[in-house]
C-alpha positions, 0 to 999 in steps of 0.5 A: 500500500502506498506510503502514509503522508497526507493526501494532499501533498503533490507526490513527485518522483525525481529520476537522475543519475546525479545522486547531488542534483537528484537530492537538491531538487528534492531538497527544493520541492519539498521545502515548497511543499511536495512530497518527493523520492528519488531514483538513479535508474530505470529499475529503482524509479519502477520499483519506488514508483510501485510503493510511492504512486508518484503523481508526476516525474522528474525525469533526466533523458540521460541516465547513465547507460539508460534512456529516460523515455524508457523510464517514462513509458514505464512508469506510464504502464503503471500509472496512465495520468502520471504527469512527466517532466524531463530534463538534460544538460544537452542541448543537442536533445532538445529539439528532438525529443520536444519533436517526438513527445507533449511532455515538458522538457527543461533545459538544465539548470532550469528555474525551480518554478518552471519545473514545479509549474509544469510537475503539478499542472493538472492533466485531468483531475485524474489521481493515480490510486 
């Protein structure tokens, strides 16, 4: 059964395989009220995304020997209105992967705001549980 905090908390599943950056976004996010956990690959973020039923995430397109849109369309087969956001240091993705998906994709660094906007922008009042 999925974790006890209360129900209103936005619950925000961080995936990178920067274990600094990953924590200082969720540093952040909770400190504006989100309730978050963090994964560095594919497999981690399945099986914490199983116990925690994210409601979005934030997704890194790089990780490590692993892609991120994977990662995304796995946790899409577990929870169809999740609301996923990526980012990348690379320039060089941007222009495709804005091409091939409606997801949000911010450049790193990005502002704080621009992810939680995008992280908590309602889909369809849909919640995953």
């Amino acid at each position: 059964k999925p974790m006890e905090r209360p129900k209103h908390l936005h619950r925000i599943l961080v995936v990178d395989d920067e274990v600094d950056l990953a924590a200082g976004l969720c540093s952040i996010l909770e400190m504006r009220g989100h309730w978050t956990q963090m994964a560095q690959s594919k497999n981690e973020a399945l099986v914490k995304a199983g116990v925690f039923h994210p409601d979005a995430a934030l997704v890194d397109l790089r990780l490590n020997n692993e892609d991120g849109t994977d990662v995304a369309l796995a946790l899409r087969e577990m929870f169809p209105n999740i609301n996923i956001v990526y980012m990348t240091g690379y320039s060089s993705l941007l222009p495709t992967i804005a091409a091939t998906t409606n997801d949000t994709v911010l450049k790193k660094p990005f502002e704080i705001d621009a992810a939680i906007a995008a992280l908590t922008k309602d889909k369809s009042h849909a919640n995953n549980n």
